[in-house]
Structures are given as C-alpha cells and as structure tokens.
Biotite code that builds the C-alpha atoms (Angstrom):
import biotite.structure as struc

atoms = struc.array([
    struc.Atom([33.293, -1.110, -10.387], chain_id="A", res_id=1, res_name="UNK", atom_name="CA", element="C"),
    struc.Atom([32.907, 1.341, -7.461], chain_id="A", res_id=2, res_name="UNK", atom_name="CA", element="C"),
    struc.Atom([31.585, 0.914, -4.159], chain_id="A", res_id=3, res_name="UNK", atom_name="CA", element="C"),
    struc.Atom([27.845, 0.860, -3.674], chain_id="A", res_id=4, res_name="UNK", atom_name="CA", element="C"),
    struc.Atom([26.494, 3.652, -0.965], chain_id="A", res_id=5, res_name="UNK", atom_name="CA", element="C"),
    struc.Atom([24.824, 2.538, 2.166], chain_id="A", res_id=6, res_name="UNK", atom_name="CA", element="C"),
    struc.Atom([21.891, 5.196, 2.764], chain_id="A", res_id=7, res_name="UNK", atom_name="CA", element="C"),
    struc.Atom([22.671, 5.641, 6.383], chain_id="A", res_id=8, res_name="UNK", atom_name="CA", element="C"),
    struc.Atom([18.909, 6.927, 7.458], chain_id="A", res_id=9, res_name="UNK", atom_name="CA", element="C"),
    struc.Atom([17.997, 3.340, 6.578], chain_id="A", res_id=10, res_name="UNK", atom_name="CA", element="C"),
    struc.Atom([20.760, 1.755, 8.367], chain_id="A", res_id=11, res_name="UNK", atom_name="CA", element="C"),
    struc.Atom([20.174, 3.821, 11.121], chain_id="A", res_id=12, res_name="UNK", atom_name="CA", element="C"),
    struc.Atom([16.332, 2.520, 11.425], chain_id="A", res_id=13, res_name="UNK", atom_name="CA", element="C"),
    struc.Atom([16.384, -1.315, 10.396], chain_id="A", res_id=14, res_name="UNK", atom_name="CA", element="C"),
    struc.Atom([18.671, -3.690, 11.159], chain_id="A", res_id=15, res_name="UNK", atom_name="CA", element="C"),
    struc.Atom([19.002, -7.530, 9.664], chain_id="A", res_id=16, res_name="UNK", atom_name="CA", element="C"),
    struc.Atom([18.809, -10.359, 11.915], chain_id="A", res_id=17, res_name="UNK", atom_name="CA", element="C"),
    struc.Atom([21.274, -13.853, 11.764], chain_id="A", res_id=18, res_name="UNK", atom_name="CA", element="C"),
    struc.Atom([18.398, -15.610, 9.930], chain_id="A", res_id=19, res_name="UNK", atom_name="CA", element="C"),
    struc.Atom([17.667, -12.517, 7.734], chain_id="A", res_id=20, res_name="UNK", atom_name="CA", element="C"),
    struc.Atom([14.986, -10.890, 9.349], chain_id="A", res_id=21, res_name="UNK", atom_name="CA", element="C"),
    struc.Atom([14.867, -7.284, 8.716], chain_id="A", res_id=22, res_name="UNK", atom_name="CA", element="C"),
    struc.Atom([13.660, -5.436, 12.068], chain_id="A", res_id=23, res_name="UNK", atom_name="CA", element="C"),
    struc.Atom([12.109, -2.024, 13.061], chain_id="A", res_id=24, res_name="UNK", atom_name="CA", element="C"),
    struc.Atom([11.087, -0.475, 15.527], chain_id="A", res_id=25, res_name="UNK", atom_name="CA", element="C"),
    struc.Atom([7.470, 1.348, 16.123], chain_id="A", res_id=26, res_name="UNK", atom_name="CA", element="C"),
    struc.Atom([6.743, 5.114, 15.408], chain_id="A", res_id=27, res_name="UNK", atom_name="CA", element="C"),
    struc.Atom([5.504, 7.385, 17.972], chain_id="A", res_id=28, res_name="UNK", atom_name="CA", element="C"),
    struc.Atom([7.804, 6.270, 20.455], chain_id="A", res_id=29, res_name="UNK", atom_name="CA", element="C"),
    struc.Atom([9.033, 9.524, 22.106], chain_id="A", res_id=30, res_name="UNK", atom_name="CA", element="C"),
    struc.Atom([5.950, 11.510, 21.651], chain_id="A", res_id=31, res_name="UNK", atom_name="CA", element="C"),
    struc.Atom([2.750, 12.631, 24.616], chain_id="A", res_id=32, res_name="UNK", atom_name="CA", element="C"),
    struc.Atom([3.737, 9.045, 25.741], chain_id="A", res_id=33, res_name="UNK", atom_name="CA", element="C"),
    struc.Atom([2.720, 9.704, 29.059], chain_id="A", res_id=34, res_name="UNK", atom_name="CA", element="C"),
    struc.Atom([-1.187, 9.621, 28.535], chain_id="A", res_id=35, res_name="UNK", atom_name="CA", element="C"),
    struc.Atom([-0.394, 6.610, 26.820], chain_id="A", res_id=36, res_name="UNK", atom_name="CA", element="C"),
    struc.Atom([-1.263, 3.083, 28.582], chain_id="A", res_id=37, res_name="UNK", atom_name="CA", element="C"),
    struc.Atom([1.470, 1.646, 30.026], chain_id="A", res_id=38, res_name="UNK", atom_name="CA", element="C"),
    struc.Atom([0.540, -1.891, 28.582], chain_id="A", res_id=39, res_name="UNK", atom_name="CA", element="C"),
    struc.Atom([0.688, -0.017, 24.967], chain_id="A", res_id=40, res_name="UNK", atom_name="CA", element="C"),
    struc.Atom([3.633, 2.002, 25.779], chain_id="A", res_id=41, res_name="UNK", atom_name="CA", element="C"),
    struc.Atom([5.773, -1.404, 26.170], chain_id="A", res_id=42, res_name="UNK", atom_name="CA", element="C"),
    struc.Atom([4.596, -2.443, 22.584], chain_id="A", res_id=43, res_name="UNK", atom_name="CA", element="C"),
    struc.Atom([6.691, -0.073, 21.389], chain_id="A", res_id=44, res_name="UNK", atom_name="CA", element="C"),
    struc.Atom([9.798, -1.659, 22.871], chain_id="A", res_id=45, res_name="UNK", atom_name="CA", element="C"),
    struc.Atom([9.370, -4.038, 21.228], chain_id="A", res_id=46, res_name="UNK", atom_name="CA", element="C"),
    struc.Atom([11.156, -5.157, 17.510], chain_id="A", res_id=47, res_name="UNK", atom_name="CA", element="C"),
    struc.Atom([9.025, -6.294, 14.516], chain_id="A", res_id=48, res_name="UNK", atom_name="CA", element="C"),
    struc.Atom([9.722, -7.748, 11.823], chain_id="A", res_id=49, res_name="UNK", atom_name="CA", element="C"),
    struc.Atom([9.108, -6.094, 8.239], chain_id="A", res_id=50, res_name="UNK", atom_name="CA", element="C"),
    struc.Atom([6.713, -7.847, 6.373], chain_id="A", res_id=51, res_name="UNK", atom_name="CA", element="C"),
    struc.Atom([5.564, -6.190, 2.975], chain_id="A", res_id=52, res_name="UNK", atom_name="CA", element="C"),
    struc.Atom([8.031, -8.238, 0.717], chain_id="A", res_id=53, res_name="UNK", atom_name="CA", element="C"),
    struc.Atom([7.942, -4.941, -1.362], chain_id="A", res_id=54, res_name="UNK", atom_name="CA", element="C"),
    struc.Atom([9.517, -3.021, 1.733], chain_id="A", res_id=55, res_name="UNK", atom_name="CA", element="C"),
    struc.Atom([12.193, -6.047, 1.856], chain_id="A", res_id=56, res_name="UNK", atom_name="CA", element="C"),
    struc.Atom([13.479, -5.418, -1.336], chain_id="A", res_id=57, res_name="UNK", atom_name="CA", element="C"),
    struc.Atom([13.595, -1.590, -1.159], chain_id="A", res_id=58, res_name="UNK", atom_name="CA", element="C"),
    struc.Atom([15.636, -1.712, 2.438], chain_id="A", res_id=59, res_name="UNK", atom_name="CA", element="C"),
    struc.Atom([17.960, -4.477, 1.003], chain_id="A", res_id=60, res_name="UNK", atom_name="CA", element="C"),
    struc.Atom([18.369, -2.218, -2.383], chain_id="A", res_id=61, res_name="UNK", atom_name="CA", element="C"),
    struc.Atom([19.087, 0.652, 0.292], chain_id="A", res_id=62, res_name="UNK", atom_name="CA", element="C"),
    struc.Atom([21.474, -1.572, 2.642], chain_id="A", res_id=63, res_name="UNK", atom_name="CA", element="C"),
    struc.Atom([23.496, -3.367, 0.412], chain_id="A", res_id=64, res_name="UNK", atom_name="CA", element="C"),
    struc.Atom([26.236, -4.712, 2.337], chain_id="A", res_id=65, res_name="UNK", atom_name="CA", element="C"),
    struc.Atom([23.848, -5.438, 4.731], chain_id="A", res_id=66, res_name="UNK", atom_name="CA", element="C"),
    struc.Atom([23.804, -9.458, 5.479], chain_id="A", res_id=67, res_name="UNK", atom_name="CA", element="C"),
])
C-alpha cells in the first residue's frame, strides 16, 4: 500500500493540538489593517479552534499523518 499525500496548503494553514484540537488562524490578517481598531487587530493573533465537525473531517482526510 503506498504512502498517503499530505496536501501541504492545508498543513501549511491548520495545525493539531496535543489534545487534538485542530487550530487556525483568522483571514484578513495582512490586509488595510491599519484603519483597523487596534483592540480588533489583536483578535487576529489570536488561534481558534475549528469547529464545524464537517471541516474536522475534511482537514484530517487532508492531513493524514497528522496526530
């Protein structure tokens, strides 16, 4: 049986915590930030967990050797 491919675009975006937690990051990060509230522009620091158990299953499918 061959090796399954990791799609790296998904690799590079989510990652999977200790517990199993798969984690993004926000859009728009980069972007006319500047006009952008500061208090706003530091919730997209921050990491969130994905929650759409449909989205799970497709990034695990896409990742894996992922843990």
């Amino acid at each position: 049986m061959p090796k399954m491919k990791t799609h790296k675009t998904t690799a590079k975006r989510f990652h999977v915590t200790g517990t199993g937690k798969i984690m993004r990051l926000k859009g728009h990060r980069s972007h006319l930030r500047r006009r952008k509230a500061k208090r706003v522009q530091r919730l997209y620091d921050r990491k969130l967990e994905v929650e759409t158990r449909g989205e799970k299953a497709r990034i695990k499918r896409l990742m894996p050797y992922s843990k």
